[in-house]
N, C-alpha and C positions, 0 to 999 in steps of 0.2 A: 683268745689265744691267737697270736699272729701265726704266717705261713711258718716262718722259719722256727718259731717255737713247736708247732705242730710235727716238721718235721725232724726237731730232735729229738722228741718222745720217741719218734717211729724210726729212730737209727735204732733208739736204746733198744726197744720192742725186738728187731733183727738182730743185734748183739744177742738179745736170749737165745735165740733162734740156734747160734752156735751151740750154748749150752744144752740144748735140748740135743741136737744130731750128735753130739759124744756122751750124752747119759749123765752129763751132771744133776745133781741134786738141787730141788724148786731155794732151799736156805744157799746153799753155793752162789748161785744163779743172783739171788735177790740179794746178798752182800756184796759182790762184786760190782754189780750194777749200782748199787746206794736205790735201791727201791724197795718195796713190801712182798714176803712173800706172796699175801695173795694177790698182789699183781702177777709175778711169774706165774701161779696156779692158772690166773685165768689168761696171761698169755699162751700158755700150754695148750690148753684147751682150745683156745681158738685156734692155734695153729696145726691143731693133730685134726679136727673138726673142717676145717677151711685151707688150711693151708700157709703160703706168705701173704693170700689173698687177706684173710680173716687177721693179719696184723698191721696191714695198711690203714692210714689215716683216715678220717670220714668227712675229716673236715667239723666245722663247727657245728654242734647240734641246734642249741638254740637261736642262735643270736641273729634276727631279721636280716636281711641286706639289704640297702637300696640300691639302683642299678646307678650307671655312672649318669644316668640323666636325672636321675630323679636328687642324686646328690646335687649337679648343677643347680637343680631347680630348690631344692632348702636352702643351698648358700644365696642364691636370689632372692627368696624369702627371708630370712634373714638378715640381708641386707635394707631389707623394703621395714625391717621393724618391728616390734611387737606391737605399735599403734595401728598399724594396717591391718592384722590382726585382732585387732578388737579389745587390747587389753589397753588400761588405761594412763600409762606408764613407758615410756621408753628403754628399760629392761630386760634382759635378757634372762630367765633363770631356767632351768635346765627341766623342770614343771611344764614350763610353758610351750620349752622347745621339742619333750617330748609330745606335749596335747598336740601340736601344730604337725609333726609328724603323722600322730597320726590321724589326723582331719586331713591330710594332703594326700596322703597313700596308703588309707588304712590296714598299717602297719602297726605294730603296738609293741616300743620299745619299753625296758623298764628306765627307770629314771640313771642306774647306773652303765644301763646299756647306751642313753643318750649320751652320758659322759666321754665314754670313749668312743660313740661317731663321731664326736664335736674334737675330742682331744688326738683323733690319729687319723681321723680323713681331712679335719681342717687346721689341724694344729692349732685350735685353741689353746688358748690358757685364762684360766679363772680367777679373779680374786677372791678370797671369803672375805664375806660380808661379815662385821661386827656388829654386835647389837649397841644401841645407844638407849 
């Protein structure tokens, strides 16, 4: 989830916030919004419990990051080859790019998570491969 997706969940989130401080009801609340009531429930909750504090973003749970050095240093890698690398082949596949991850900074992306470092820190683009 990028920043600015992150932080329209967490306008939506303070919208409730209205509904709560005049007593509207969690179905009001979650049709208004286009969300699930038990989202509102446990909005509720975190904000009676925590506050605007416990509605604030946390940011991404899983998803590794490499620092901006360590990104310089994959695209340098990557540029040096999957031959330099040990595979046998001058190919790139997204298997490989995550192995090389994480043999470089024993980080451990999944292979969908390698997708989108390669597709929105480096703007790659992929072709699929057809079988023959």
């Amino acid at each position: 989830m990028t920043d600015a997706e992150r932080a329209a969940r967490e306008r939506i989130r303070l919208r409730a916030v209205t509904g709560f401080e005049v007593g509207e009801k969690n179905r009001e609340i979650a049709a208004s919004l286009r969300v699930s009531e038990r989202s509102v429930e446990r909005w509720r909750r975190q904000w009676r419990e925590e506050g605007l504090v416990g509605l604030a973003s946390k940011g991404s749970p899983g998803r590794p990051r490499l620092s901006d050095v360590q990104i310089a240093k994959l695209e340098w890698e990557l540029e040096r080859g999957p031959l330099a690398h040990g595979w046998a082949d001058q190919r790139w596949t997204l298997a490989r790019v995550k192995t090389m991850i994480g043999r470089l900074f024993h980080v451990s992306y999944t292979v969908e998570g390698t997708w989108r470092l390669l597709t929105d820190r480096f703007r790659m683009r992929f072709g699929v491969v057809s079988s023959r």
